[in-house]
C-alpha positions in Angstrom: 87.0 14.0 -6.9 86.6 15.9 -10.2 84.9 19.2 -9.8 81.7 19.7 -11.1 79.7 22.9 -12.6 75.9 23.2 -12.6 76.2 26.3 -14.9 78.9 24.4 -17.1 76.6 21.1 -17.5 73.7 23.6 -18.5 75.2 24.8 -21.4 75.5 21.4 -23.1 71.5 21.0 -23.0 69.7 23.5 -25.4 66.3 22.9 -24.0 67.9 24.7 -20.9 69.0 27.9 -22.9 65.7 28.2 -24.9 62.7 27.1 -22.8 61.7 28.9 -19.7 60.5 25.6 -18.0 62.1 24.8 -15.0 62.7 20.8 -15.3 61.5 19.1 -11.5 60.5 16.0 -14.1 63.6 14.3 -15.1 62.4 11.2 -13.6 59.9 10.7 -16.3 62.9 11.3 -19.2 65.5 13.8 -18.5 66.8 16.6 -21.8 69.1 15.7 -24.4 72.4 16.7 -24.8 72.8 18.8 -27.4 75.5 16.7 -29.1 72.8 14.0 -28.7 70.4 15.7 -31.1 73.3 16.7 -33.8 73.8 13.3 -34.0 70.6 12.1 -34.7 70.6 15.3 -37.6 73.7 14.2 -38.7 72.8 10.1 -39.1 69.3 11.3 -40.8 71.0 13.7 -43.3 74.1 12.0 -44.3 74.0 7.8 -43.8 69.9 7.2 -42.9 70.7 3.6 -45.2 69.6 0.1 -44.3 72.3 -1.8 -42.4 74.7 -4.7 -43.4 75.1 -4.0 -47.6 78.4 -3.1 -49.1 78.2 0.3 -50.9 79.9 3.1 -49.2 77.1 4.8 -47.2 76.1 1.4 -45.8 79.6 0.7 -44.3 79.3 3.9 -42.9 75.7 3.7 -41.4 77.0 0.4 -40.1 80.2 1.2 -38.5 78.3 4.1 -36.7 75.3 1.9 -35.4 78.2 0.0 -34.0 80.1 2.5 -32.2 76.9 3.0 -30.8 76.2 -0.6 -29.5 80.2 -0.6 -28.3 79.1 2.6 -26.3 76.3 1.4 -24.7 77.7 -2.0 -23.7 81.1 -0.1 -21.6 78.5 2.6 -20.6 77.1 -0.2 -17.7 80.3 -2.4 -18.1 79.3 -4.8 -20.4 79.9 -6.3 -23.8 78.3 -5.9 -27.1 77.4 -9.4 -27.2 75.4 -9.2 -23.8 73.1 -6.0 -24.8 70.3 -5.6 -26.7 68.7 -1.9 -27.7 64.7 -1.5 -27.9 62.2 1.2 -27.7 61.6 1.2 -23.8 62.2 -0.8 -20.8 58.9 -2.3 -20.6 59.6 -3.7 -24.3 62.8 -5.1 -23.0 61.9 -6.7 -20.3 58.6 -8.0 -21.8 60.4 -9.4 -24.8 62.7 -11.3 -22.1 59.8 -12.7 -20.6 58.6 -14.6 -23.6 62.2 -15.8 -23.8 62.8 -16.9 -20.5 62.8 -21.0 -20.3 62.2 -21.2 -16.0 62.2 -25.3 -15.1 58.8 -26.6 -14.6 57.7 -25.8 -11.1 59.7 -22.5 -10.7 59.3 -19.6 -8.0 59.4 -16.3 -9.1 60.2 -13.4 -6.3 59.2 -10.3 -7.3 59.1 -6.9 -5.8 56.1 -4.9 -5.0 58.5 -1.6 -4.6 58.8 -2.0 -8.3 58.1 -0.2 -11.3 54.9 -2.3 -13.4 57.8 -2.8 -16.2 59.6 -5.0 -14.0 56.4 -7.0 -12.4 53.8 -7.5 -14.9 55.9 -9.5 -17.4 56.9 -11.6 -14.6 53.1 -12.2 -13.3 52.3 -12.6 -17.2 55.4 -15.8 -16.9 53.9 -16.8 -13.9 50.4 -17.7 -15.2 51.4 -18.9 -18.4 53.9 -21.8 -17.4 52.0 -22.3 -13.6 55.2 -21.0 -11.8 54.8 -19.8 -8.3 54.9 -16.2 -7.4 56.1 -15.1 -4.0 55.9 -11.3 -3.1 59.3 -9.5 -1.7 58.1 -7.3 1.2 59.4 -4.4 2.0 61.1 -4.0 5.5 61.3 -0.1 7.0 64.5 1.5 6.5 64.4 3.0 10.0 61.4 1.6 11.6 61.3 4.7 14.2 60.3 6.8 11.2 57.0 8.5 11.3 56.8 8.3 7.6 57.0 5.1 5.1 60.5 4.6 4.1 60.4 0.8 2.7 63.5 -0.7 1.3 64.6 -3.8 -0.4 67.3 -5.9 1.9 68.9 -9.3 1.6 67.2 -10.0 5.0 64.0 -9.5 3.9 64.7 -11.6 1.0 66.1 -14.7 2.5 62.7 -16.2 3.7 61.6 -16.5 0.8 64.2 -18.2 -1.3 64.1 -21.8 -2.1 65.5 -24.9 -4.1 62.6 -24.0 -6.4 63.1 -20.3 -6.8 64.7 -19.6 -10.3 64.2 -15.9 -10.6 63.9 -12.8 -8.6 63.4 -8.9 -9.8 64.0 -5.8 -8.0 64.7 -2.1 -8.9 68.0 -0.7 -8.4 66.6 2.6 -7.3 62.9 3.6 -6.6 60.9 6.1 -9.2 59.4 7.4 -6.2 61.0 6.7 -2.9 64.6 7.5 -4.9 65.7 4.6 -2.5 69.1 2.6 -3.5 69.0 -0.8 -2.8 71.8 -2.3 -2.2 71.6 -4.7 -5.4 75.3 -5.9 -5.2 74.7 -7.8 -1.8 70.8 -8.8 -3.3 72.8 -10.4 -6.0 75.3 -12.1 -4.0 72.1 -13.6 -1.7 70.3 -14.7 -4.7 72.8 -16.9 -6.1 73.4 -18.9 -3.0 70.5 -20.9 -4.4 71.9 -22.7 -7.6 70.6 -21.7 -11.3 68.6 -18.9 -9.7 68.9 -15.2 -11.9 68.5 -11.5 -10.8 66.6 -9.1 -13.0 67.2 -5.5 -11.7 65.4 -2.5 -13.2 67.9 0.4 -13.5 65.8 3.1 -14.7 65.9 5.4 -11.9 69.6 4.4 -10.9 71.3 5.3 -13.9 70.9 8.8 -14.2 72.6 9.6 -11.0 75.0 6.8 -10.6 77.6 5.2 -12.6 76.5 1.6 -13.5 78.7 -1.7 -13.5 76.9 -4.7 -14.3 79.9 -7.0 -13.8 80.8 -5.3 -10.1 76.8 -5.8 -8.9 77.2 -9.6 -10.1 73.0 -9.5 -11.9 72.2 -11.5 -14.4 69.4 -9.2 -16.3 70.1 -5.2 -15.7 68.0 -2.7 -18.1 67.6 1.2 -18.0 66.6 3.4 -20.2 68.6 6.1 -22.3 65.7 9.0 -22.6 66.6 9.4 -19.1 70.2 9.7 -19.1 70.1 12.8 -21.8 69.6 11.0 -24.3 67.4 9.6 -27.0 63.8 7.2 -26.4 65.1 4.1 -26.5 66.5 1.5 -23.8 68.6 -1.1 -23.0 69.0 -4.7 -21.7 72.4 -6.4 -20.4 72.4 -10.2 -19.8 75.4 -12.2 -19.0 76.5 -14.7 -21.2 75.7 -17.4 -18.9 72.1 -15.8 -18.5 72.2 -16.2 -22.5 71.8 -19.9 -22.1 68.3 -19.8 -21.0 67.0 -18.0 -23.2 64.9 -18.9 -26.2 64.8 -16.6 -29.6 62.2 -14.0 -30.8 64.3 -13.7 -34.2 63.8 -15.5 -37.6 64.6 -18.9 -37.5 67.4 -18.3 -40.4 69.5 -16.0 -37.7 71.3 -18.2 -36.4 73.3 -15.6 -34.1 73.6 -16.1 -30.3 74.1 -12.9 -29.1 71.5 -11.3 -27.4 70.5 -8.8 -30.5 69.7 -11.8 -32.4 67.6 -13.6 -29.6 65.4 -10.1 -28.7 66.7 -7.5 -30.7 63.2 -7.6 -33.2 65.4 -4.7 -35.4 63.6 -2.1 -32.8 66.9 -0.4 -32.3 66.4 2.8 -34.4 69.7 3.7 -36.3 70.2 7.5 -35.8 69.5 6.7 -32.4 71.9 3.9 -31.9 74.4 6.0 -32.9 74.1 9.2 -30.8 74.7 7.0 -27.7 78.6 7.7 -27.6 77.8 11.2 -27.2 75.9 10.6 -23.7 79.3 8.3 -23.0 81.6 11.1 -24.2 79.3 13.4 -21.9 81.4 12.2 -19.0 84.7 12.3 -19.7 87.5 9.9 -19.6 87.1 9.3 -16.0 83.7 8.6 -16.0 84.1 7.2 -12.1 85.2 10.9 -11.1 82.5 12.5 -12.9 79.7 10.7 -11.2 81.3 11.0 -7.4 80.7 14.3 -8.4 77.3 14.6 -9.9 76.6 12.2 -6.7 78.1 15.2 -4.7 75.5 17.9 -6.5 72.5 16.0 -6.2 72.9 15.3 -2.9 72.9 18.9 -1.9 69.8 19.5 -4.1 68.0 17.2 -2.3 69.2 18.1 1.1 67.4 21.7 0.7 64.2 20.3 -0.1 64.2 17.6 2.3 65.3 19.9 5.3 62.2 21.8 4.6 60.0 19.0 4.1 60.8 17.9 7.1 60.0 20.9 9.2 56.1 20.8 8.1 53.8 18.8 10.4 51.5 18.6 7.4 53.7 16.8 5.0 54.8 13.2 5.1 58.1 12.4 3.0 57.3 9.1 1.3 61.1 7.4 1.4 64.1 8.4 3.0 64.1 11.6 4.8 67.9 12.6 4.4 70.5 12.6 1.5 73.1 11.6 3.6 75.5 8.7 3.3 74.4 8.3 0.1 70.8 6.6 0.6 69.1 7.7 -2.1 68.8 9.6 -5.6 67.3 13.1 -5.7 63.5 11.7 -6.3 61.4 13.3 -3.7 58.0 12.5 -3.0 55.8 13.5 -0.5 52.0 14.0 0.6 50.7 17.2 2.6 47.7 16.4 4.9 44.3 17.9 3.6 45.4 18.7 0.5 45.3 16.4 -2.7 48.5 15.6 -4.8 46.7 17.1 -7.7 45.6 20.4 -6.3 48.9 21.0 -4.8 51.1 20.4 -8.2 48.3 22.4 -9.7 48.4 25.5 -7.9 52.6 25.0 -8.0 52.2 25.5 -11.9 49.3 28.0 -11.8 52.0 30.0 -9.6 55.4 29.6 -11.5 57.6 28.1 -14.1 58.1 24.3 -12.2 57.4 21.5 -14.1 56.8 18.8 -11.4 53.9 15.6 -11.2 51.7 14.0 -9.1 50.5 10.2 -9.3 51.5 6.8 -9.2 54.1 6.8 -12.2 53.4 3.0 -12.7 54.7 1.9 -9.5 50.9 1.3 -8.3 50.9 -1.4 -6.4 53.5 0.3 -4.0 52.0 3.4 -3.6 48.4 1.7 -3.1 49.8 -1.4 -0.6 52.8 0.2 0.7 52.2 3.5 1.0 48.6 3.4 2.1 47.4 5.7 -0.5 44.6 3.8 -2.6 42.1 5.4 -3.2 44.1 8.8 -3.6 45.8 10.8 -6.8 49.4 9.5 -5.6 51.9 11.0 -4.4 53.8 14.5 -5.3 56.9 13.6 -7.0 60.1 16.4 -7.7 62.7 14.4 -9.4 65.9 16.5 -9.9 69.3 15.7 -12.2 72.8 17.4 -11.9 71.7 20.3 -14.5 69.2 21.5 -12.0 70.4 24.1 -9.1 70.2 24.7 -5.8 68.8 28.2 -6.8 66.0 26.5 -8.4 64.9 24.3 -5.4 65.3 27.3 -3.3 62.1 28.8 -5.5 60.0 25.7 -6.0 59.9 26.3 -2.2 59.3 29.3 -2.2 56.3 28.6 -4.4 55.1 25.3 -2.3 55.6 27.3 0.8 52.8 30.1 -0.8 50.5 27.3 -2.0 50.7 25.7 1.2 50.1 28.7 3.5 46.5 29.0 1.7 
């Protein structure tokens, strides 16, 4: 396993050298890279042209937004035919919805554990065409918990599958539980049924874990770049045979079948586009090693806060309650008895440096049905990345601890 260096990651994010914010947020977009931001300068000052025309400049500005879309595509594995960059997400996966030609009839599985990006455009599909939705419920992880820990499974998925279901969604990793599903073994479960497609949601995976669309057999897989330090935009893989059922959003003179052409809309901004190798050069030439060991990291960051976490009778840990074997990212959420989400971020920042949230963070229908907390301000959610350090979870509990002692 290659070694890895909180203090030598730091030093390639700027925001960590000049801001005296301590970063518990990354969930909702992480910092960029420093080589990141110099080349978005660098596009801007010296080839900010229009695409595609034959002058000098515009070969340049062309070749680069390029390099950017070869970048992305071996980032999760795939090819630059099967991506397709846009401003977030949601965009992505609602511009696949009004693309997606289900037969007449279809059933639609979708998750409840999921993220609204990857659930509304589905219910929108649904209603539109008359398809049939079927909830995925979520079965306990370890049912002789005390505290929620739902998880995605092929066992709880098999019920519902049918001759007629045609599409199922799922997240990858949960934006609040930080549980991993395992999506390799979903994918293998949804394709016993002939024609059917898998549309994970990556967003809270891909920071943490090195991403192979090809190895976890999906057939849509999107995640977005502003939070794996780098710019605000995102993108969407589908496999070429995915390709095939899709319709076009472009003009009706592109007559291109890669997946740019069908959903692309020109939203991919240039300079942006092309600092994307820089996040890919971020990791080195073994890319595989570099994550085992970020893996390694985060799961000792977590560990400290969840070990004291669990020692309080008044606080319930919403997900899994250890880091070990590899269960989870380091997203930890949690409730404390008596006290409301709100109040106790609140007095965390009226105390100290932490920049942490509470809420639902747009997976609402879990955190209401699921979790039991309708009604409330959410959940309290510390989301940590491989340039945090154990030093600075040892403080942020320090802090809690004071807040909750009042």
């Amino acid at each position: 396993m290659a070694s890895f260096s909180a203090t030598a990651a730091r030093a390639k994010f700027p925001a960590l050298q000049q801001s005296h914010q301590v970063y518990f947020d990354n969930a909702g977009g992480s910092q960029a890279l420093g080589t990141v931001a110099s080349s978005v300068k660098d596009y801007l000052e010296e080839t900010n042209v229009q695409l595609g025309a034959s002058y000098d400049i515009a070969k340049q500005s062309t070749e680069s937004y390029g390099r950017g879309l070869e970048a992305a595509a071996g980032f999760m594995g795939a090819s630059r035919d099967e991506i397709v960059i846009g401003p977030s997400t949601t965009q992505l996966f609602s511009n696949l919805s009004l693309v997606l030609d289900l037969p007449a009839g279809s059933e639609i599985i979708i998750s409840s554990l999921d993220h609204e990006a990857n659930i509304s455009p589905w219910v929108r599909l649904a209603k539109m065409h008359n398809h049939k939705v079927k909830w995925w419920p979520a079965a306990p992880a370890f049912p002789t918990q005390t505290s929620p820990s739902p998880i995605l499974t092929p066992e709880n998925l098999k019920p519902l599958l049918s001759e007629k279901t045609a599409l199922v969604t799922c997240t990858h990793a949960s934006n609040v539980l930080g549980t991993i599903h395992d999506v390799k073994k979903i994918a293998e479960t949804v394709h016993t049924i002939p024609g059917a497609k898998l549309c994970v949601d990556g967003v809270a995976l891909a920071p943490h874990r090195e991403v192979d669309v090809k190895a976890l057999g999906v057939d849509f897989y999107a995640f977005s770049w502003y939070k794996v330090y780098g710019p605000h935009i995102a993108i969407l893989y589908a496999s070429r045979s995915a390709q095939e059922t899709l319709g076009s959003l472009g003009h009706y003179f592109h007559t291109g079948t890669n997946l740019e052409t069908k959903l692309g809309l020109a939203s991919a901004s240039y300079e942006l586009v092309a600092a994307l190798p820089s996040i890919v050069s971020y990791f080195g030439p073994d890319k595989s090693a570099t994550w085992k060991a970020i893996a390694a990291h985060e799961e000792k960051l977590q560990d400290v806060l969840l070990s004291y976490l669990r020692k309080r009778e008044d606080v319930t840990i919403h997900g899994e309650r250890s880091a070990d074997q590899g269960l989870r990212v380091p997203v930890v959420s949690f409730t404390v008895k008596g006290k409301s989400s709100r109040d106790v971020v609140e007095g965390i920042e009226s105390r100290s440096n932490f920049g942490c949230r509470w809420g639902h963070f747009y997976s609402k229908r879990m955190v209401d049905d699921l979790l039991g907390l309708e009604g409330c301000d959410g959940v309290v959610r510390v989301s940590m990345v491989h340039y945090n350090t154990v030093e600075e979870v040892e403080r942020y509990i320090e802090v809690l601890h004071e807040g909750l002692s009042e």
